[in-house]
KEKOLTOR-814976 format. One record per residue: residue in three letters; chain; x, y, z of N, C-alpha, C, O in turn. Coordinates in pm, whole numbers, always signed. Atoms other than C-alpha are relative to their C-alpha. Layout:
<r r="ALA" c="A" n_X="X" n_Y="Y" n_Z="Z" ca_X="X" ca_Y="Y" ca_Z="Z" c_X="X" c_Y="Y" c_Z="Z" o_X="X" o_Y="Y" o_Z="Z"/>
...
! end
This chain:
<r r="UNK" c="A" n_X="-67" n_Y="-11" n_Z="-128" ca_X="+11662" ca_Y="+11846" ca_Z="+6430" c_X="-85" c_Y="+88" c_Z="+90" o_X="-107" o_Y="+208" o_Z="+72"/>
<r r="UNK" c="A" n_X="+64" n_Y="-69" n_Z="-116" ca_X="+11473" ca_Y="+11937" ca_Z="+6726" c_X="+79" c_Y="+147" c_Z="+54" o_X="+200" o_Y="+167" o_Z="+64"/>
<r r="UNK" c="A" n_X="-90" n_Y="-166" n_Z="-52" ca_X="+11530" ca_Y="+12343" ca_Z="+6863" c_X="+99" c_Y="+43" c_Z="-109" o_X="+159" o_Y="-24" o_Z="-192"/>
<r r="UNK" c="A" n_X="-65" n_Y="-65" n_Z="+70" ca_X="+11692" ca_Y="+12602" ca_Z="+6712" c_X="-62" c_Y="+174" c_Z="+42" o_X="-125" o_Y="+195" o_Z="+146"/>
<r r="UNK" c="A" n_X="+33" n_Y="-138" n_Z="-35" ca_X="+11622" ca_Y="+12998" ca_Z="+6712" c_X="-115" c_Y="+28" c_Z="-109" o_X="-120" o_Y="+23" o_Z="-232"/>
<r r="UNK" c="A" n_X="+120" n_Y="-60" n_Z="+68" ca_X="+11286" ca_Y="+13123" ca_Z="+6650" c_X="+10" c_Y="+155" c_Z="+48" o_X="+43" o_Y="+199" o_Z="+159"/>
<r r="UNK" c="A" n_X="+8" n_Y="-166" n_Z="+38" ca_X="+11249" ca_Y="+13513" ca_Z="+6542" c_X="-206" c_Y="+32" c_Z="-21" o_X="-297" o_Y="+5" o_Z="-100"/>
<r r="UNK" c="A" n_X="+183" n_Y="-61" n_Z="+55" ca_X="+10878" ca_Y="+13659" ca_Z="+6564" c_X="-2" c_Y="+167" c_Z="+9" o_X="+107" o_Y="+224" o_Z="+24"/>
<r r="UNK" c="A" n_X="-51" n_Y="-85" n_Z="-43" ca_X="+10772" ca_Y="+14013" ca_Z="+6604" c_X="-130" c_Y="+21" c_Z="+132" o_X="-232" o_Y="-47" o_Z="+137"/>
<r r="UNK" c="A" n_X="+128" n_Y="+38" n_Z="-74" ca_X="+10542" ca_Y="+14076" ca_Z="+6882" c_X="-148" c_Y="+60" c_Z="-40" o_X="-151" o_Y="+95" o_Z="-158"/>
<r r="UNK" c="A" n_X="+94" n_Y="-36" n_Z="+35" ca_X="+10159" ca_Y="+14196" ca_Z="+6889" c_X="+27" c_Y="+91" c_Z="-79" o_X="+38" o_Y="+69" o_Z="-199"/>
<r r="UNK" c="A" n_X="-61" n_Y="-172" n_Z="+75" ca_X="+10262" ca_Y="+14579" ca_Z="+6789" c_X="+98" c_Y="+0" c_Z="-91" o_X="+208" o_Y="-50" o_Z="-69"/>
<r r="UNK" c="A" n_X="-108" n_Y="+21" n_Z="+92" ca_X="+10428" ca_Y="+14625" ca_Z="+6480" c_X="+136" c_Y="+117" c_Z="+27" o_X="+208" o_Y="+153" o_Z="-67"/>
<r r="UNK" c="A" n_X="-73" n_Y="-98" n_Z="-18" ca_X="+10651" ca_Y="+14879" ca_Z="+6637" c_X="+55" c_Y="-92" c_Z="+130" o_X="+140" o_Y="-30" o_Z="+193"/>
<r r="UNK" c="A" n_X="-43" n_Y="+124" n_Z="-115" ca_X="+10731" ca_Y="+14581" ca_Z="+6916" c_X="+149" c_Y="-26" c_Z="-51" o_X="+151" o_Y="-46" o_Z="-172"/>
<r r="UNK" c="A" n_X="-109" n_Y="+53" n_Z="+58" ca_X="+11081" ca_Y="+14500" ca_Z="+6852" c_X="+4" c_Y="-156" c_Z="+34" o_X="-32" o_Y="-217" o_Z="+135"/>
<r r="UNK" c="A" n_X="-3" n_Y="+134" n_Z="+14" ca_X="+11152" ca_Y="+14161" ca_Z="+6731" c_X="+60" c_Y="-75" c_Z="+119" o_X="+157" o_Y="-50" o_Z="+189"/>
<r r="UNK" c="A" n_X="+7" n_Y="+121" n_Z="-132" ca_X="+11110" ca_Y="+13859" ca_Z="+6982" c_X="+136" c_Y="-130" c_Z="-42" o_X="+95" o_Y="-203" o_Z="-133"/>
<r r="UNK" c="A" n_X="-56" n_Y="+125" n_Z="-11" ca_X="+11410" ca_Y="+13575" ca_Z="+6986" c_X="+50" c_Y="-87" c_Z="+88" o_X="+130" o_Y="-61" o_Z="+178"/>
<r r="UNK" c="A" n_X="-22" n_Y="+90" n_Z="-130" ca_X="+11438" ca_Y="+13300" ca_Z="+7180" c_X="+50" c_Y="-129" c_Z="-68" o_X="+30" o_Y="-148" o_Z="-188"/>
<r r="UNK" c="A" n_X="-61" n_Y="+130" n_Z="+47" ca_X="+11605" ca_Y="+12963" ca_Z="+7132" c_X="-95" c_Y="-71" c_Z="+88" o_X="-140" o_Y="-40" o_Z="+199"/>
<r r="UNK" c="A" n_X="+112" n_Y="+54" n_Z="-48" ca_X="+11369" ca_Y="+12687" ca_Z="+7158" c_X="+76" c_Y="-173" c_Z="+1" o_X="+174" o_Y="-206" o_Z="-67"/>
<r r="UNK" c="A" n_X="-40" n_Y="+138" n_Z="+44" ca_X="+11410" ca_Y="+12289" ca_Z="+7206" c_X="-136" c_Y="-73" c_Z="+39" o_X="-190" o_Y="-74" o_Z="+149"/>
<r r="UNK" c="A" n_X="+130" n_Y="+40" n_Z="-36" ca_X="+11093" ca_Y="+12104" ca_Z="+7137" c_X="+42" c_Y="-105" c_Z="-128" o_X="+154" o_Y="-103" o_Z="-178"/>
<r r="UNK" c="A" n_X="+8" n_Y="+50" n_Z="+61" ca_X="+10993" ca_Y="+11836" ca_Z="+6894" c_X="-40" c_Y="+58" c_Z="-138" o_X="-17" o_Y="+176" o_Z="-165"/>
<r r="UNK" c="A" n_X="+46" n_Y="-90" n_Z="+145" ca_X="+10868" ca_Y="+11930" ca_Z="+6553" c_X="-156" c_Y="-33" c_Z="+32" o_X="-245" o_Y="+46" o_Z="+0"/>
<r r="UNK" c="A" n_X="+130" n_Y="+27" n_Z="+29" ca_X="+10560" ca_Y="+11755" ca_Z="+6617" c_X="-126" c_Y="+131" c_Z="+158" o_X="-242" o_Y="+171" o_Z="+152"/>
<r r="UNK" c="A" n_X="+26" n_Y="-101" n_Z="-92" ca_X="+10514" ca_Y="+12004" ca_Z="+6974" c_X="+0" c_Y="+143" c_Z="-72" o_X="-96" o_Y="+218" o_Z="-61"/>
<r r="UNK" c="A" n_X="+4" n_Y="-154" n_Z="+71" ca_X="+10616" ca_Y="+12331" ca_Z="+6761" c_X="-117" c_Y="-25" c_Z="-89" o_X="-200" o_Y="+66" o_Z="-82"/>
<r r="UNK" c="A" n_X="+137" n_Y="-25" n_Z="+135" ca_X="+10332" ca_Y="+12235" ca_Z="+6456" c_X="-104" c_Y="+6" c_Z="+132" o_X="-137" o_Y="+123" o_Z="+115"/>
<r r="UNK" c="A" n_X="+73" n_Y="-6" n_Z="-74" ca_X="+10090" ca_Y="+12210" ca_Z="+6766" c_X="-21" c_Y="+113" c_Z="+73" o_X="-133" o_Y="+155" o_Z="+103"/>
<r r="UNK" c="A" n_X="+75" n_Y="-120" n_Z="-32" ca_X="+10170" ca_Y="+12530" ca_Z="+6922" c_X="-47" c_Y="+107" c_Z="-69" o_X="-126" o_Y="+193" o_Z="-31"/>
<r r="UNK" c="A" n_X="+57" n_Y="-85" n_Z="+153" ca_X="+10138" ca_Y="+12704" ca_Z="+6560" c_X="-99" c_Y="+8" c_Z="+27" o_X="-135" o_Y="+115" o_Z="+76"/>
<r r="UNK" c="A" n_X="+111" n_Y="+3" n_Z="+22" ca_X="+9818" ca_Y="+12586" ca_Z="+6548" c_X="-82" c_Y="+61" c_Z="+80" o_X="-196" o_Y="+92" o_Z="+46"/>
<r r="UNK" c="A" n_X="+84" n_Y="-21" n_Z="-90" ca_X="+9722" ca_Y="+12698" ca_Z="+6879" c_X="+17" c_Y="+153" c_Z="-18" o_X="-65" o_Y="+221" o_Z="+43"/>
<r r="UNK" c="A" n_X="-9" n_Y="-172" n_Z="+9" ca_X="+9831" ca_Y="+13083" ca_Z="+6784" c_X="-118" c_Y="+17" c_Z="-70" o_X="-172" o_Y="+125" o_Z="-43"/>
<r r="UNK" c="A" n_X="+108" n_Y="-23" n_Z="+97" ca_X="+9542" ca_Y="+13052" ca_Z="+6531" c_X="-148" c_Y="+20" c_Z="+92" o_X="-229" o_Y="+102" o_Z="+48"/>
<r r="UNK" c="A" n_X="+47" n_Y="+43" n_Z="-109" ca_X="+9324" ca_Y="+12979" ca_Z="+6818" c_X="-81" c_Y="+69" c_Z="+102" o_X="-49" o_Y="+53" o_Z="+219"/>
<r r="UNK" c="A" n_X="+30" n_Y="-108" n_Z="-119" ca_X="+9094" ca_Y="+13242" ca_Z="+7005" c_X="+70" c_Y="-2" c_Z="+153" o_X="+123" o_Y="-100" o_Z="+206"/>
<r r="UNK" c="A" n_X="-68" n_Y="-13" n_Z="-141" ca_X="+9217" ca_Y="+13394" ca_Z="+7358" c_X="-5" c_Y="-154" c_Z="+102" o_X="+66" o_Y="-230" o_Z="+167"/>
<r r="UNK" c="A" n_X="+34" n_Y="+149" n_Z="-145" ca_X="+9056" ca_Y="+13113" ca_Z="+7569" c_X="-5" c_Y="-98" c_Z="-35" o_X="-29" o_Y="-191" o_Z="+43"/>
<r r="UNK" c="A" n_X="-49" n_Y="+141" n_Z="+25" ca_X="+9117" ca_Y="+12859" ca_Z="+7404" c_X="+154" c_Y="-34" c_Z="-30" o_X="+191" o_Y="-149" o_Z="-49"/>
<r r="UNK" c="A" n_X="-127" n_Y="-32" n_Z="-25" ca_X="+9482" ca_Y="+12965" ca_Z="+7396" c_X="+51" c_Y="-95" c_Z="+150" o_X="+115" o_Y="-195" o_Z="+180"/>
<r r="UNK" c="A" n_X="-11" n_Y="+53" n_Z="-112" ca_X="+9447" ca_Y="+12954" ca_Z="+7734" c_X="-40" c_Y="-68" c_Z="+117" o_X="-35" o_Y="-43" o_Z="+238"/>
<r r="UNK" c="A" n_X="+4" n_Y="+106" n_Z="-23" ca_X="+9356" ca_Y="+12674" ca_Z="+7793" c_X="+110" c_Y="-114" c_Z="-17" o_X="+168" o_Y="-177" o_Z="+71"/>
<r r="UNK" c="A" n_X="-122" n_Y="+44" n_Z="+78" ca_X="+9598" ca_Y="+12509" ca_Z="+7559" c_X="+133" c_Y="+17" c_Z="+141" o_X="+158" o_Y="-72" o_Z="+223"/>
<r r="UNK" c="A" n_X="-66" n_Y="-69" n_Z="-81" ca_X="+9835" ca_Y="+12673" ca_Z="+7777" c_X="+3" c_Y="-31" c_Z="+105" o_X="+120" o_Y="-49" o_Z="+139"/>
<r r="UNK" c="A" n_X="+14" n_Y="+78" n_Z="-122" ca_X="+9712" ca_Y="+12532" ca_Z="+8130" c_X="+15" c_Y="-134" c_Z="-32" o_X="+78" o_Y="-201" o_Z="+50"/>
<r r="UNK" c="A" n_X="-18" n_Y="+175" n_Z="+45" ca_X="+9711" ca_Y="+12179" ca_Z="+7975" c_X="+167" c_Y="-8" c_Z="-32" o_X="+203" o_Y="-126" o_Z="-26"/>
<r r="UNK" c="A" n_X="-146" n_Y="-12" n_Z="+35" ca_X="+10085" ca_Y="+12235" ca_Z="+7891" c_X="+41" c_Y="+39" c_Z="+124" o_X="+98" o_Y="-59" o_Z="+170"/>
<r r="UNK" c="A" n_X="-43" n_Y="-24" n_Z="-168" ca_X="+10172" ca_Y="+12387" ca_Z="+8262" c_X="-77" c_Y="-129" c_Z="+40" o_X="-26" o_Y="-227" o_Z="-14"/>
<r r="UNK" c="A" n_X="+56" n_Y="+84" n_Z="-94" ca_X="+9998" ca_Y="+12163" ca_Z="+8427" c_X="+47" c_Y="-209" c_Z="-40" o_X="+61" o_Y="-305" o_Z="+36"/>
<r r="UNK" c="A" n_X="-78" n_Y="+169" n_Z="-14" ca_X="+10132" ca_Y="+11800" ca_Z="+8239" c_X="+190" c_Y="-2" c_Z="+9" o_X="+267" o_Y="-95" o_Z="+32"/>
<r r="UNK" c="A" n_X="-160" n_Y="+5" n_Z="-21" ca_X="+10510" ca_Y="+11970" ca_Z="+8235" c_X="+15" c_Y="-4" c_Z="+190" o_X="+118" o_Y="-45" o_Z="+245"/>
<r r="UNK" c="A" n_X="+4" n_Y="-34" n_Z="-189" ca_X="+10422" ca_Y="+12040" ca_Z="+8676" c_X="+10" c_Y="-146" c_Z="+7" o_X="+105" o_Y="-197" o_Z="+66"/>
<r r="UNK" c="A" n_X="+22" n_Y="+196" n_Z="-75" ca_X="+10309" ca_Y="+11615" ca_Z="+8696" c_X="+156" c_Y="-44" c_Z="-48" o_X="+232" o_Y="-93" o_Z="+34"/>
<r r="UNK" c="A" n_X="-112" n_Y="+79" n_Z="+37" ca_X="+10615" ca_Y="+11513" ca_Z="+8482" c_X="+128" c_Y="+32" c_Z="+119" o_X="+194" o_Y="-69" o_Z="+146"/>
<r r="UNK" c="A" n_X="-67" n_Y="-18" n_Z="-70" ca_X="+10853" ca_Y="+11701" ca_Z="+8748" c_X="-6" c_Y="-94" c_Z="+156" o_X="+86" o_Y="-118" o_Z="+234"/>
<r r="UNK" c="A" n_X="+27" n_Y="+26" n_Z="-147" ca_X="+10639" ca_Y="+11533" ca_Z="+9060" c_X="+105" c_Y="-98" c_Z="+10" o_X="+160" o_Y="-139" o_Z="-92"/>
<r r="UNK" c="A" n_X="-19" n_Y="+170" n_Z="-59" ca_X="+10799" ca_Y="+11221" ca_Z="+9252" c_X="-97" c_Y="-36" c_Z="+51" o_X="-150" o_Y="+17" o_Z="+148"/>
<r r="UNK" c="A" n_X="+111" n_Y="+140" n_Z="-54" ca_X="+10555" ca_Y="+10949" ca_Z="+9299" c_X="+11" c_Y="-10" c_Z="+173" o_X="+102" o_Y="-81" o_Z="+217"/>
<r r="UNK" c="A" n_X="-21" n_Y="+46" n_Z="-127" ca_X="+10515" ca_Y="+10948" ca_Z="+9677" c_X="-88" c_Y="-122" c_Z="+77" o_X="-206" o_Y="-136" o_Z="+44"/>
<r r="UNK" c="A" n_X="+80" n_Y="+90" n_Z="-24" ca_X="+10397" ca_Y="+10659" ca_Z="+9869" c_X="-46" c_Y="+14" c_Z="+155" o_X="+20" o_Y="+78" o_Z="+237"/>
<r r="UNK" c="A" n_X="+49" n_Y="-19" n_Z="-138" ca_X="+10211" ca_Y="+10640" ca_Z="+10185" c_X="+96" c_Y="-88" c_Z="+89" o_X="+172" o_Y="-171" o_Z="+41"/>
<r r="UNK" c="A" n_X="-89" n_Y="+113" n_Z="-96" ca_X="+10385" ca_Y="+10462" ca_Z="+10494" c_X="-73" c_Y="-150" c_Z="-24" o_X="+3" o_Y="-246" o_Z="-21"/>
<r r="UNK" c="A" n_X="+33" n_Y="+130" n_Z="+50" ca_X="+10193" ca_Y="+10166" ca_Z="+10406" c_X="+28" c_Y="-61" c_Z="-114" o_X="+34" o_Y="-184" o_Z="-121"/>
<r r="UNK" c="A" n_X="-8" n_Y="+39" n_Z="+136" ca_X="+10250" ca_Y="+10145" ca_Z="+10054" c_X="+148" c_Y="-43" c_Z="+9" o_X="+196" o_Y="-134" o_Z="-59"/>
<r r="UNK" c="A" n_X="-209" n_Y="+33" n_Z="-33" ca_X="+10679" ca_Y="+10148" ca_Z="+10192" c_X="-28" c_Y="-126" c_Z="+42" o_X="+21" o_Y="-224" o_Z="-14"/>
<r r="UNK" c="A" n_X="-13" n_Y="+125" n_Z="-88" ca_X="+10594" ca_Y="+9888" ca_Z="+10410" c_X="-22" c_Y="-104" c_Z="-128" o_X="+92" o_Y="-138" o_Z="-161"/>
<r r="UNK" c="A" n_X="+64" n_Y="+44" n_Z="+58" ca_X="+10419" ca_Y="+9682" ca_Z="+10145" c_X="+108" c_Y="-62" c_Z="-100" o_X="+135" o_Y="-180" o_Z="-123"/>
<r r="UNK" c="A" n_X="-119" n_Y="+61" n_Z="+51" ca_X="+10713" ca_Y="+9707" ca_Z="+9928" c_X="+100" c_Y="-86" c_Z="+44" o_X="+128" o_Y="-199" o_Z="+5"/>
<r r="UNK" c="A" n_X="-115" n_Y="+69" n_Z="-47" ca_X="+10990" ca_Y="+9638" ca_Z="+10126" c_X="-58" c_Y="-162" c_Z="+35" o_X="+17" o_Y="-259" o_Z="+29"/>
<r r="UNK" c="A" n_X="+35" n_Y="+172" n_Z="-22" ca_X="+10756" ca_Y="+9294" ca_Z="+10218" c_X="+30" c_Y="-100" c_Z="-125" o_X="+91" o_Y="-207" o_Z="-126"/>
<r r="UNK" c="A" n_X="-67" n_Y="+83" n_Z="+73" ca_X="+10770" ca_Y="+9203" ca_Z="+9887" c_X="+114" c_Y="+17" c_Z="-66" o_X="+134" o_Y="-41" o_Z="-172"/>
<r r="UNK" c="A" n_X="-159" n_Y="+26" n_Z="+57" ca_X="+11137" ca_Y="+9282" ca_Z="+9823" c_X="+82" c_Y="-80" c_Z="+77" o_X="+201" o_Y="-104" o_Z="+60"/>
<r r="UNK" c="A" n_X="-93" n_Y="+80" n_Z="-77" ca_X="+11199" ca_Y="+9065" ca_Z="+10107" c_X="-26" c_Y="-109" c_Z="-17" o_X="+62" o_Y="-195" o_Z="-5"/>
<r r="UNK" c="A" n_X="+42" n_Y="+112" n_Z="+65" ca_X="+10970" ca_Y="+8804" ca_Z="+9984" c_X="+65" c_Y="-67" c_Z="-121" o_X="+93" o_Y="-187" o_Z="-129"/>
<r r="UNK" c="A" n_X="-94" n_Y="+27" n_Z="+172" ca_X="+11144" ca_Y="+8785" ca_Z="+9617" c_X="+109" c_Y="-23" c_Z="+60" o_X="+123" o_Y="-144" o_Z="+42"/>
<r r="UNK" c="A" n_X="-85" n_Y="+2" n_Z="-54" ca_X="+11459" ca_Y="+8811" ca_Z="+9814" c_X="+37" c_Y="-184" c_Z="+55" o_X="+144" o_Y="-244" o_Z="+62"/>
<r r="UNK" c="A" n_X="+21" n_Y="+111" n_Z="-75" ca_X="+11353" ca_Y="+8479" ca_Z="+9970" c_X="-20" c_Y="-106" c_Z="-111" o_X="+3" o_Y="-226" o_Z="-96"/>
<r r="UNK" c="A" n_X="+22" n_Y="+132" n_Z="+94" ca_X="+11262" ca_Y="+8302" ca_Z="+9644" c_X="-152" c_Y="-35" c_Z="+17" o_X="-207" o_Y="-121" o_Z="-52"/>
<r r="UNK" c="A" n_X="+108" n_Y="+35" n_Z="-9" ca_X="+10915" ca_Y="+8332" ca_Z="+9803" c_X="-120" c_Y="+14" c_Z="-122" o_X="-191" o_Y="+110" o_Z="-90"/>
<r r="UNK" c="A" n_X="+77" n_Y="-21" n_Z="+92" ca_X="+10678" ca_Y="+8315" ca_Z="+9481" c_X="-124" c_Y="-76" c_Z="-20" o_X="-149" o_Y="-195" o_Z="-2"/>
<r r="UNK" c="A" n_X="+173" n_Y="+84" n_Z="+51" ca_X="+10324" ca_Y="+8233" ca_Z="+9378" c_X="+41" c_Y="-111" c_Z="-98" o_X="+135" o_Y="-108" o_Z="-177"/>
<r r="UNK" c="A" n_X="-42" n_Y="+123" n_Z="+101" ca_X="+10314" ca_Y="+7894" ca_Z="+9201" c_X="-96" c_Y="+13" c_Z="-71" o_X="-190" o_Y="+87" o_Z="-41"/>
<r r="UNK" c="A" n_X="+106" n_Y="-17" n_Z="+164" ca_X="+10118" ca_Y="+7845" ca_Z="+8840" c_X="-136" c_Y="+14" c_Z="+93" o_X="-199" o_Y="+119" o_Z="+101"/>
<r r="UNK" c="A" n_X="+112" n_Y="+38" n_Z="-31" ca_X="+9833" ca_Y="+7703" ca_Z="+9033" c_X="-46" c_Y="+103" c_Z="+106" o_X="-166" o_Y="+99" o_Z="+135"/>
<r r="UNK" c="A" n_X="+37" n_Y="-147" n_Z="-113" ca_X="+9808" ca_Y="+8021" ca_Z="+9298" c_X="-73" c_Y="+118" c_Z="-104" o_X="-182" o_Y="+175" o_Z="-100"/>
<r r="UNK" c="A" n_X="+30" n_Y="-112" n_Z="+82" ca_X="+9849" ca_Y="+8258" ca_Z="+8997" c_X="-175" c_Y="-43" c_Z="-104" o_X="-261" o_Y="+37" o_Z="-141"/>
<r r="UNK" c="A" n_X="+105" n_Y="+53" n_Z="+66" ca_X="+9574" ca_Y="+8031" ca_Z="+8810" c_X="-152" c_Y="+47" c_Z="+40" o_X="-255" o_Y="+70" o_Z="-24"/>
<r r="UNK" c="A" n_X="+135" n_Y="-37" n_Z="-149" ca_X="+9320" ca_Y="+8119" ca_Z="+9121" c_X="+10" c_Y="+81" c_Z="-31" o_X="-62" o_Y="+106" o_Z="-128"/>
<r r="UNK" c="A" n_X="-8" n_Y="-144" n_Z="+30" ca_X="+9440" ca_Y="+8466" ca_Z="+9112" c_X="-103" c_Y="+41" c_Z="-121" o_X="-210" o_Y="+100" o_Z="-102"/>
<r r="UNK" c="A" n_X="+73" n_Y="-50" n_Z="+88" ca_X="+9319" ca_Y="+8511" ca_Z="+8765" c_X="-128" c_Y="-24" c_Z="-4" o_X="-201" o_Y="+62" o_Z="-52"/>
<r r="UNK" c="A" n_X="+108" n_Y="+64" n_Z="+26" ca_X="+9029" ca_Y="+8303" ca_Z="+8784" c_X="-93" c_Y="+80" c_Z="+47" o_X="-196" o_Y="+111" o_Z="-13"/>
<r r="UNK" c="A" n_X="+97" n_Y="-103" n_Z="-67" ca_X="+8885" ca_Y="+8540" ca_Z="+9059" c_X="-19" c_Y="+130" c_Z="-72" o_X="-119" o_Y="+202" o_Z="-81"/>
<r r="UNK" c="A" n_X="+9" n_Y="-166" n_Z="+56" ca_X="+8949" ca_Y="+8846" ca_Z="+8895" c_X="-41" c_Y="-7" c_Z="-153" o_X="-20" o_Y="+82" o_Z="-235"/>
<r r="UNK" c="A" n_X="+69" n_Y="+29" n_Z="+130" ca_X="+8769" ca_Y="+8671" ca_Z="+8585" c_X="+56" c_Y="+2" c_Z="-119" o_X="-13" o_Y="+28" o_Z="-217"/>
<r r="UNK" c="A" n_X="-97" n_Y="-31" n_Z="+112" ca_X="+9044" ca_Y="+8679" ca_Z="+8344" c_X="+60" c_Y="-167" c_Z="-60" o_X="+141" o_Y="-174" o_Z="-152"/>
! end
């Protein structure tokens, strides 16, 4: 079962003990284990690669005013029943060498 309460103590053995409740995968916790083993800078590194793909997963995809337009053409096209026939899509591929 993913998460639960992890107990450490910190650097200083006179640090009083660290707990925090965690929710991760098992296969994310064996990974950051490994990375405690791990000199400073390559820590943190580790560490920016983890900020930085949890920052993209939050983004929204934004699209330019053209890219809106673009859509809504073909949601009005589909809308319409307007579709490429075999022999369009056939071309299509043919050009793009596939």
């Amino acid at each position: 079962m993913p998460g639960g309460r992890r107990c450490g103590r910190g650097g200083d053995a006179k640090e009083p003990r660290l707990c925090y409740i965690v929710h991760m995968t098992k296969l994310l916790e064996n990974g950051i284990d490994a990375v405690r083993d791990l000199p400073a800078d390559q820590q943190n590194l580790a560490g920016e690669l983890l900020l930085s793909l949890a920052e993209q997963s939050k983004r929204r995809p934004s699209l330019t005013p053209e890219q809106i337009d673009d859509v809504r053409l073909a949601i009005a096209e589909a809308d319409r029943g307007d579709f490429a026939t075999e022999e369009e899509m056939a071309a299509f591929w043919k050009k793009c060498g596939l």
